[in-house]
DRENDO-1510 file (C-alpha; in Angstrom, 1 decimal, always signed):
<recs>
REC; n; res; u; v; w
REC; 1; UNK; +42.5; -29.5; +11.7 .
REC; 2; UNK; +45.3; -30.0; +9.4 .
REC; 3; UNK; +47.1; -26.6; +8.2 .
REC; 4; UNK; +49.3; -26.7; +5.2 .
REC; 5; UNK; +50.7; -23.4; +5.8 .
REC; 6; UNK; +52.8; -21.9; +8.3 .
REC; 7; UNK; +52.8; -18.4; +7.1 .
REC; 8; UNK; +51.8; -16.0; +8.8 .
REC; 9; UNK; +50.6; -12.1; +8.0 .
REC; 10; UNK; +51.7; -9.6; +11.1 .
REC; 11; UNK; +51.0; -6.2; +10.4 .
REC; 12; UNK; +53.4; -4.3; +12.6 .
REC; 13; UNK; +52.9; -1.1; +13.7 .
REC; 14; UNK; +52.1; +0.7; +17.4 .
REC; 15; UNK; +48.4; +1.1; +15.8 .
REC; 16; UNK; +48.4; -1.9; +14.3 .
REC; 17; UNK; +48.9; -5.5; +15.3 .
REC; 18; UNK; +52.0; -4.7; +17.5 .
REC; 19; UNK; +55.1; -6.2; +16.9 .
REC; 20; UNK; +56.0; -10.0; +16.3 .
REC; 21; UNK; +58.0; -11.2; +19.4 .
REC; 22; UNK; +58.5; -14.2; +21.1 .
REC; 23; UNK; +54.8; -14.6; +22.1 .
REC; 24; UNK; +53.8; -14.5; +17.9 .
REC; 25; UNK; +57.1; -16.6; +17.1 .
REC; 26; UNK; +56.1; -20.0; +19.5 .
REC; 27; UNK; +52.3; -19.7; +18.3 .
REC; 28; UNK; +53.8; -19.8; +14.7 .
REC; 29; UNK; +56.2; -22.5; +15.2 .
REC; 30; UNK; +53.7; -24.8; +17.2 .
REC; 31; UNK; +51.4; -24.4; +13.6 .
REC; 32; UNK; +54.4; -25.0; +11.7 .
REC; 33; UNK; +54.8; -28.1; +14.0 .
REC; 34; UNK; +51.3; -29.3; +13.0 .
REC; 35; UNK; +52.3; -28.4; +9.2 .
REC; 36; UNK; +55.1; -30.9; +9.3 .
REC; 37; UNK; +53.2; -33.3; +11.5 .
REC; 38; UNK; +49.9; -33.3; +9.3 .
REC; 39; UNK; +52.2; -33.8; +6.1 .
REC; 40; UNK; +54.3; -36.4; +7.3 .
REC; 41; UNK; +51.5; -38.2; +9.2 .
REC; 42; UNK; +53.4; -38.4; +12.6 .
REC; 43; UNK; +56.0; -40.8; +11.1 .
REC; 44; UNK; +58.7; -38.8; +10.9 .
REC; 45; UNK; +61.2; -36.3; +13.4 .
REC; 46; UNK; +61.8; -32.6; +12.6 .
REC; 47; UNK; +64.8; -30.7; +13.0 .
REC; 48; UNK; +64.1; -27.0; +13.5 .
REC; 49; UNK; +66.5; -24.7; +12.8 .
REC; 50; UNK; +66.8; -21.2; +14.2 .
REC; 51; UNK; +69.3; -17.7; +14.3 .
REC; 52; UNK; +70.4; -17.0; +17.5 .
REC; 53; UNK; +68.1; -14.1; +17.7 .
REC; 54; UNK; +67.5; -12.6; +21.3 .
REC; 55; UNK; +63.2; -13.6; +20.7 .
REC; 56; UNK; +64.7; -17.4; +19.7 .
REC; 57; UNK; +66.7; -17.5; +23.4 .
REC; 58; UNK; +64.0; -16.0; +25.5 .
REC; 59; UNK; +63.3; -18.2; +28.1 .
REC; 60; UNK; +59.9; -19.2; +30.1 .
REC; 61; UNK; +58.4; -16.9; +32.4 .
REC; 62; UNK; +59.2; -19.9; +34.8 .
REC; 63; UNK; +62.8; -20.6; +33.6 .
REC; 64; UNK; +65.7; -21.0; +36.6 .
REC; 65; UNK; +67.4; -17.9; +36.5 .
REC; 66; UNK; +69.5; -16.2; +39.3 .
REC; 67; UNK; +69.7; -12.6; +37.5 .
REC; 68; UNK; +67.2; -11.2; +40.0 .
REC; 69; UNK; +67.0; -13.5; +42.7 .
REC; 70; UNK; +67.3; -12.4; +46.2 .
REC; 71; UNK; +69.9; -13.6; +48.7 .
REC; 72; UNK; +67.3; -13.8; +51.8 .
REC; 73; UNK; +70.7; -13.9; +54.5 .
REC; 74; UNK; +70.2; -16.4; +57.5 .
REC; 75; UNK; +71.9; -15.8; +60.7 .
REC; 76; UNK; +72.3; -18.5; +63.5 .
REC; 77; UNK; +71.7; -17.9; +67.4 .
REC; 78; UNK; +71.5; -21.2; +69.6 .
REC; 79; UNK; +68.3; -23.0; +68.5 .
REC; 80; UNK; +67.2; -20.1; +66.7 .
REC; 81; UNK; +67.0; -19.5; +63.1 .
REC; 82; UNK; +67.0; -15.4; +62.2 .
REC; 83; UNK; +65.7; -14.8; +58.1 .
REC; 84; UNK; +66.6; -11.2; +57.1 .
REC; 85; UNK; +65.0; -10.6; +53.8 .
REC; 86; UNK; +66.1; -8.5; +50.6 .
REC; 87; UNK; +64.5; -7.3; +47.7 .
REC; 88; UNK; +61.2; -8.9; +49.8 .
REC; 89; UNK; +61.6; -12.3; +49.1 .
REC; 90; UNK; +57.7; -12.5; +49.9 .
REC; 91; UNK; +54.8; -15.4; +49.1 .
REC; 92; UNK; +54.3; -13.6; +45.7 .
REC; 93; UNK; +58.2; -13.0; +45.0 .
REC; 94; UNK; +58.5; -14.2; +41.4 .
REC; 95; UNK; +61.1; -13.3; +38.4 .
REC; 96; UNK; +59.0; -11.6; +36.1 .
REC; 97; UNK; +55.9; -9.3; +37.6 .
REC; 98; UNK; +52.9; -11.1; +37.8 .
REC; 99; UNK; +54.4; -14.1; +36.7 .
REC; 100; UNK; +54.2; -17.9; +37.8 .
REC; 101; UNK; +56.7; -18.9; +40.2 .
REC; 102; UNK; +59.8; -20.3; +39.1 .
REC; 103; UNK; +59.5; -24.0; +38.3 .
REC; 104; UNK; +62.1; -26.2; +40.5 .
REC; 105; UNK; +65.8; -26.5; +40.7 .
REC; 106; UNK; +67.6; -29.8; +40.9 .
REC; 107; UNK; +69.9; -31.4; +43.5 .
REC; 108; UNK; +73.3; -32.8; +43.1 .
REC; 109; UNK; +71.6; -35.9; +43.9 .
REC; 110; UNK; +69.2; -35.7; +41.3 .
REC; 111; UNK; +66.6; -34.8; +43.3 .
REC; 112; UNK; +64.0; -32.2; +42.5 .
REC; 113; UNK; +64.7; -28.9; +45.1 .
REC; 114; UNK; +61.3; -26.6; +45.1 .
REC; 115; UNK; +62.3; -22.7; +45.5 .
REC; 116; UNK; +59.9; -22.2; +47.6 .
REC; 117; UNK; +59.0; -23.1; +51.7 .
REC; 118; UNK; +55.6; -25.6; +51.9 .
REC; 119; UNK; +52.5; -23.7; +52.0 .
REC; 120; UNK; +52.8; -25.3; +55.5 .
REC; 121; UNK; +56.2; -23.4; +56.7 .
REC; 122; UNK; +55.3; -22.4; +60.4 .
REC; 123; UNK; +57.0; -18.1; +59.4 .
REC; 124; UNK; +57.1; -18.4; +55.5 .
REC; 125; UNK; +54.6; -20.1; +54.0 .
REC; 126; UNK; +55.1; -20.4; +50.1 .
REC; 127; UNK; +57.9; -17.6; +50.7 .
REC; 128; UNK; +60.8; -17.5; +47.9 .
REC; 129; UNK; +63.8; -19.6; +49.4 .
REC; 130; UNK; +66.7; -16.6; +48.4 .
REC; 131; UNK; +69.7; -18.1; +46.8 .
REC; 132; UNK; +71.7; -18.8; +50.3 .
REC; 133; UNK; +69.2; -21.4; +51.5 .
REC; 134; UNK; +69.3; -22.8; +48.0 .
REC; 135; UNK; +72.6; -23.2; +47.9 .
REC; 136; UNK; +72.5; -24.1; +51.3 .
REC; 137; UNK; +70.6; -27.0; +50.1 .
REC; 138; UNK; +73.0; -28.5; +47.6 .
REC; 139; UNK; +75.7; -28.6; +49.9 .
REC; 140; UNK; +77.4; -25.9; +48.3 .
REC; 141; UNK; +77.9; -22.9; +51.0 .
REC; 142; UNK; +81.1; -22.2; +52.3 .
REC; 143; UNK; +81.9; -21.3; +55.4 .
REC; 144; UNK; +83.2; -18.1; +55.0 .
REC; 145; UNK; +79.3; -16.7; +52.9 .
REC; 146; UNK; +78.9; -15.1; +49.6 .
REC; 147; UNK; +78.0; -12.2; +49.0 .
REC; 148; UNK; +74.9; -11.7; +46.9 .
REC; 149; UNK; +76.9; -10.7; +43.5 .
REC; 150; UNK; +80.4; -9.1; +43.1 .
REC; 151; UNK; +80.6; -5.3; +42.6 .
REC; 152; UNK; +78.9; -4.7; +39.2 .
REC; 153; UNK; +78.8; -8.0; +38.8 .
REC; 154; UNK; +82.1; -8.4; +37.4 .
REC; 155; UNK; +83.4; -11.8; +39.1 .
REC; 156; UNK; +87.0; -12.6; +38.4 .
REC; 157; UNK; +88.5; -14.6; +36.1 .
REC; 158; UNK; +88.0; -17.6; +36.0 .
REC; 159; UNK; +86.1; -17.9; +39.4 .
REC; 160; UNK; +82.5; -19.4; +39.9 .
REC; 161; UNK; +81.6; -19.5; +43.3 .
REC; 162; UNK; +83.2; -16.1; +44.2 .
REC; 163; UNK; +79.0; -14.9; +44.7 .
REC; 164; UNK; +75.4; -16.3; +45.0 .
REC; 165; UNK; +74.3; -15.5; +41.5 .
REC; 166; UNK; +78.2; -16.7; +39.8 .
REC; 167; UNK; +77.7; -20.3; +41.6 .
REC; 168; UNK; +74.1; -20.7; +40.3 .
REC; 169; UNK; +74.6; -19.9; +37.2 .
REC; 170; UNK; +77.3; -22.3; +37.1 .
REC; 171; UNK; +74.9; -25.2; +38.6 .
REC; 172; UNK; +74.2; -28.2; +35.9 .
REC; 173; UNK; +70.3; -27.3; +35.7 .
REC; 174; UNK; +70.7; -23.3; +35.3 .
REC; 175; UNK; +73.6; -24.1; +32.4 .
REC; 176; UNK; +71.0; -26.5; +31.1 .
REC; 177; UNK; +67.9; -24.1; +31.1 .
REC; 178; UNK; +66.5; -24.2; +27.6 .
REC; 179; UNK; +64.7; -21.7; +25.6 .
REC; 180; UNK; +60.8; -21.0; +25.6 .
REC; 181; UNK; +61.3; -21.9; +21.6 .
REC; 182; UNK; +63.9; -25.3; +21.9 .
REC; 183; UNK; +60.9; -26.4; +25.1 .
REC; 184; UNK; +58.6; -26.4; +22.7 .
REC; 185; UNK; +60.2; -28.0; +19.9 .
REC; 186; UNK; +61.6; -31.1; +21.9 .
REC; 187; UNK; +57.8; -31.3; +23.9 .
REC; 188; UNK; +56.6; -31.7; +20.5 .
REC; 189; UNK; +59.0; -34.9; +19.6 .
REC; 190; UNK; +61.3; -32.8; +17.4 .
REC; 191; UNK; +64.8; -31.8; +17.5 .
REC; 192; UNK; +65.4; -27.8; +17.6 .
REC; 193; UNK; +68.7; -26.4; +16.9 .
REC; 194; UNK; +70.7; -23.1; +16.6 .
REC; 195; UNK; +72.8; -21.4; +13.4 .
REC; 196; UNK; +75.8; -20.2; +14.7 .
REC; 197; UNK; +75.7; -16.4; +16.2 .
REC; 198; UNK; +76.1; -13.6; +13.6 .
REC; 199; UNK; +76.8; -16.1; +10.9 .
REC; 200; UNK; +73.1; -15.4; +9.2 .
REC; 201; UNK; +74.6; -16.5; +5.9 .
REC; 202; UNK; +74.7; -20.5; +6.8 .
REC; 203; UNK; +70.6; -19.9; +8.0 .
REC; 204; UNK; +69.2; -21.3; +3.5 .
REC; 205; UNK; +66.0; -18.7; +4.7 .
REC; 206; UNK; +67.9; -15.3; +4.0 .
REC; 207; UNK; +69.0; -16.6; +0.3 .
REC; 208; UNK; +65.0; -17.6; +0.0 .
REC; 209; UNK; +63.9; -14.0; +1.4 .
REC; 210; UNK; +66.4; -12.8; -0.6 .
REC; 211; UNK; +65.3; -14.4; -4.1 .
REC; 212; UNK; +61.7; -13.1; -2.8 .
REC; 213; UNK; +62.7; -9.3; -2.1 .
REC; 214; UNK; +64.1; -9.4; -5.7 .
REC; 215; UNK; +61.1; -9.8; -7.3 .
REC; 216; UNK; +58.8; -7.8; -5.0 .
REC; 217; UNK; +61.3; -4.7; -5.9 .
REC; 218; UNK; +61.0; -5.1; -9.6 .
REC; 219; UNK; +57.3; -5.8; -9.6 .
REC; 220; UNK; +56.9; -2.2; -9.5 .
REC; 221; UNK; +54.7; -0.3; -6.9 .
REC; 222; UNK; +51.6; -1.2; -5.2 .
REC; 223; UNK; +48.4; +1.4; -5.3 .
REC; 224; UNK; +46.8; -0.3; -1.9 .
REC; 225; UNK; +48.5; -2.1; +1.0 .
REC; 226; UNK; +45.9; -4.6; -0.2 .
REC; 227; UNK; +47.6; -5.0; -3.4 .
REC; 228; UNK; +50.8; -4.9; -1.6 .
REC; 229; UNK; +49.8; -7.9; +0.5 .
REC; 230; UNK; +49.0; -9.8; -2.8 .
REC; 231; UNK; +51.9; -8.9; -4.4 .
REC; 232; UNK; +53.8; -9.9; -1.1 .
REC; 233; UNK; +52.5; -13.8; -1.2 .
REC; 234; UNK; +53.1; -13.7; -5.0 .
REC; 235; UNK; +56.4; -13.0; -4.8 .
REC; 236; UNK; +57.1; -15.7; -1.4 .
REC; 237; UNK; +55.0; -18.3; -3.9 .
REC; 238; UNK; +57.1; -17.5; -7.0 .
REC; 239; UNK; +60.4; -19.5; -5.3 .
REC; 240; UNK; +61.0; -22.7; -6.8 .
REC; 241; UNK; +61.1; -25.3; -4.5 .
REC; 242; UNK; +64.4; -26.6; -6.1 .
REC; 243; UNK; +66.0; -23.5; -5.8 .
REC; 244; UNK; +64.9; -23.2; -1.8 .
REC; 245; UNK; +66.7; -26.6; -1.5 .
REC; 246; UNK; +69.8; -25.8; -3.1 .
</recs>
C-alpha cells in the first residue's frame, strides 16, 4: 500500500486515545517514511528533521545505558571466584521492567561484548554481567576499584573514570547510542537529524502550524468536535505549498 498522507488524528485525553508519545511518533514517521518512499519511487534519500524533544531522544527498550545498571562486585580468593550481587543482577535483570535484555556492548577491539553470562555459565546462567565484569572486560578496571557511582552522582570535574556508571558512559558505543526515532530513520536508508535545543524557531513546521492556527481562530467556532475536526484539516490544507517552502 502506498499512503500519500502522513497525517495523523490523535484524540488525546485520559478517556480518549491517550496521549501521543514516542510509541505514536515512530509508527507515524515509519508511514511518513513510506509517503516519501511511495512518492519518490525509492530513488531518492530523505533527510528527517526533528526538535530535540525528550519523545525524539527516547531511546530503545534495548539501548546501552548504565543509569541503572548494577555493579555485581567480584572478590578474588586463590582459585576461587566470589560474585556478590546488587540490585539482583538476576537471569531476568533488564533496564526497563519486562523489557528485552539489553542488546550488546562493543570491545575496544571491535569486538561485540554480550552483557550477559552463556545460557551455559556453570552459577549464572544468562545472569546480567554488572558493570565491573564489563569493564573488566575491556581492559578498563583499575587496580584500586570503582565504586558503583559517586555520591549523588556528582563526579568531578572533568573526571570520567572516577565510577562504574561515569566510565561507561564515556565508552565509544554508549556516547554513540542513538535514539529509538534516528534508528529508525537510518534502518530505513534515510538521514535523521536534530534542530538545535530550544531554538524551535529554525524548525520551518512552527511558521506552517502557525499560518494554520491563524485561520482555525478566525474561522469562528465549531458546533460539534466533528465539525471541529473538519475545520481542523481545512485549515492544515489551506497552506500554500509555496509559502511552506519559503
Amino acid at each position: 500500500m502506498t499512503y500519500r498522507d502522513a497525517r495523523v488524528l490523535f484524540k488525546a485525553g485520559k478517556n480518549r486515545e491517550g496521549w501521543f508519545g514516542s510509541k505514536e511518533l515512530i509508527s507515524q514517521v515509519d508511514r511518513a517514511i513510506n509517503v516519501f518512499e511511495g512518492l519518490t519511487k525509492g530513488s531518492a534519500k530523505g533527510l528527517f528533521l526533528f526538535d530535540n524533544a525528550p519523545s525524539h531522544q527516547k531511546r530503545g527498550s534495548d539501548a546501552l545505558s548504565a543509569r541503572k545498571m548494577c555493579k555485581s562486585e567480584l572478590s578474588f580468593d586463590n582459585s576461587f571466584v566470589f560474585y556478590q550481587s546488587f540490585a539482583e543482577p538476576k537471569g531476568g535483570w533488564t533496564h526497563h521492567p519486562d523489557g528485552p535484555r539489553m542488546r550488546n556492548g562493543t570491545l575496544p577491539t571491535g569486538e561485540s561484548q554480550p552483557f550477559y553470562f552463556p545460557l551455559d555459565h556453570p552459577t549464572m546462567p544468562g545472569w546480567f554481567k554488572g558493570m565491573e565484569v564489563i569493564i573488566r572486560e575491556r581492559g578498563l578496571w583499575p587496580a584500586g576499584g570503582l565504586p558503583a557511582q559517586c555520591p549523588g552522582f556528582h563526579c568531578p570535574p572533568g573526571r570520567t573514570d572516577c565510577c562504574c556508571r561515569q566510565l561507561l558512559y564515556m565508552q565509544p558505543d554508549f556516547l554513540n547510542q542513538q535514539s529509538l526515532l534516528q534508528e529508525l530513520v537510518e534502518s530505513r536508508g534515510h538521514l535523521c537529524d536534530f534542530y538545535p535545543k530550544y531554538h524551535c524557531e529554525l524548525n520551518f513546521i512552527e511558521q506552517y502550524w502557525g499560518a494554520a492556527k491563524l485561520r482555525f481562530r478566525v474561522m469562528g467556532r465549531a458546533a460539534t468536535i466533528e465539525e471541529m475536526e473538519k475545520n481542523v484539516v481545512k485549515c492544515l490544507d489551506d497552506i500554500p505549498l509555496l509559502q511552506i517552502q519559503r
